[in-house]
Backbone as CSV, one residue per row, in Angstrom:
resi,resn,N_x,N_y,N_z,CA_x,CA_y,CA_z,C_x,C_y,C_z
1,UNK,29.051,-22.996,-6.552,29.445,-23.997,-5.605,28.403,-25.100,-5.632
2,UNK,29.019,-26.601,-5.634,27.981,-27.167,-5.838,28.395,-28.732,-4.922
3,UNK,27.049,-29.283,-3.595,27.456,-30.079,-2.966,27.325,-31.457,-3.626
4,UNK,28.256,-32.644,-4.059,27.414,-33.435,-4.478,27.064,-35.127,-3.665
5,UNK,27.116,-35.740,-3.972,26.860,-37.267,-3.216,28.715,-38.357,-3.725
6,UNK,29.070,-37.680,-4.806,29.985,-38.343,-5.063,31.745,-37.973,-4.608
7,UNK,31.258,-37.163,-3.819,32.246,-36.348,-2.791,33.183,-35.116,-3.297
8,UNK,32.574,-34.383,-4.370,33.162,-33.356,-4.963,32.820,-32.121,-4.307
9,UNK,33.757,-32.212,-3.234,33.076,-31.069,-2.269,34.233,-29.708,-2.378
10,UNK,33.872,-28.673,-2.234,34.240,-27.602,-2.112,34.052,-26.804,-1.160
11,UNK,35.335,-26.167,0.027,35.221,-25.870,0.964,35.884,-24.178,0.918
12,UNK,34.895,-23.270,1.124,35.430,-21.735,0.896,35.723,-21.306,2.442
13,UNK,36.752,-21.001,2.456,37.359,-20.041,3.952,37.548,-18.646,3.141
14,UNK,36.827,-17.573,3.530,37.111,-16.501,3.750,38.114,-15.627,5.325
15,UNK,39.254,-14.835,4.526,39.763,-14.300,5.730,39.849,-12.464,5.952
16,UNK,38.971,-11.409,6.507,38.838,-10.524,6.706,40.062,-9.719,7.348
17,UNK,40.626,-8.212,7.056,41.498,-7.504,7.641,40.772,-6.190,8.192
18,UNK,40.488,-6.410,9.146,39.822,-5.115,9.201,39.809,-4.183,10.589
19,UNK,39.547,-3.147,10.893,39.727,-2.429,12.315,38.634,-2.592,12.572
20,UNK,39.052,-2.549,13.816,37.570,-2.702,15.680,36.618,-1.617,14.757
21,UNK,37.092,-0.748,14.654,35.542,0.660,13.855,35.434,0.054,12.737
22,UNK,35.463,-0.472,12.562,35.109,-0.941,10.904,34.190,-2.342,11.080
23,UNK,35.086,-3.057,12.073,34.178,-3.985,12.372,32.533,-4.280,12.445
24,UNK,31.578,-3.209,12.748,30.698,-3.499,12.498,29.758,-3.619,10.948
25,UNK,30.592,-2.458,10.475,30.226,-2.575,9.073,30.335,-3.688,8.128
26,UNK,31.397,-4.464,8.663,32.194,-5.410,7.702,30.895,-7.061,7.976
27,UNK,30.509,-6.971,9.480,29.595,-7.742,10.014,28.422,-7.275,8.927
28,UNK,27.655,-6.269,9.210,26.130,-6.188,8.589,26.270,-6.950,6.939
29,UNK,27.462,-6.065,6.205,27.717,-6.661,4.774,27.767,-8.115,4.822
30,UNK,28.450,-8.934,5.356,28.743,-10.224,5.461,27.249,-10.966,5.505
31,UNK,26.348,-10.061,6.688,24.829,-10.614,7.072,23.900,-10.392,5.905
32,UNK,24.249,-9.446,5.031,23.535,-9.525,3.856,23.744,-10.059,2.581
33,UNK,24.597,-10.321,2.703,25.224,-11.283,1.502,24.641,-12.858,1.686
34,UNK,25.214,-13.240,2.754,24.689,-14.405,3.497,23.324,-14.151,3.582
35,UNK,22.160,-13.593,3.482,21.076,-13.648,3.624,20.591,-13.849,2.262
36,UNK,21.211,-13.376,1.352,20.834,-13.561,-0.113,21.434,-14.413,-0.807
37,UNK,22.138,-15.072,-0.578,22.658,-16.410,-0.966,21.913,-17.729,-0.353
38,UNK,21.712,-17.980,0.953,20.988,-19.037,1.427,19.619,-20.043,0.958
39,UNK,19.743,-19.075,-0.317,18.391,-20.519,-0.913,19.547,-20.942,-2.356
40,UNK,20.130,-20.759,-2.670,21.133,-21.259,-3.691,21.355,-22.362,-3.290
41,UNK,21.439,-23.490,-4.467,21.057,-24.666,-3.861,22.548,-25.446,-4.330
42,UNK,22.529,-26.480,-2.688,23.978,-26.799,-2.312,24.525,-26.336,-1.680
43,UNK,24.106,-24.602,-1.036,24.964,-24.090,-0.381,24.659,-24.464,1.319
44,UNK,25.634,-24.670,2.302,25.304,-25.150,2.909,25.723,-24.245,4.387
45,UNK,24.934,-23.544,5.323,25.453,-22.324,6.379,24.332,-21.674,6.334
């Protein structure tokens, strides 16, 4: 994914199915993914 100045932007929606018990699991994964992605550059969240 890559942000640029000349407006070639790319916008990702993710959409989850998941049960209330499951729910927390599905959270922590999401928090670690997102934690290891955040210096990739352009990415923006």
């Amino acid at each position: 994914m890559h942000v640029s100045r000349e407006g070639n932007l790319v916008t990702l929606i993710n959409v989850f199915e998941t049960t209330p018990e499951q729910q927390p699991g599905l959270l922590d994964e999401l928090s670690r993914f997102a934690n290891s992605v955040k210096g990739e550059p352009g990415l923006i969240g």
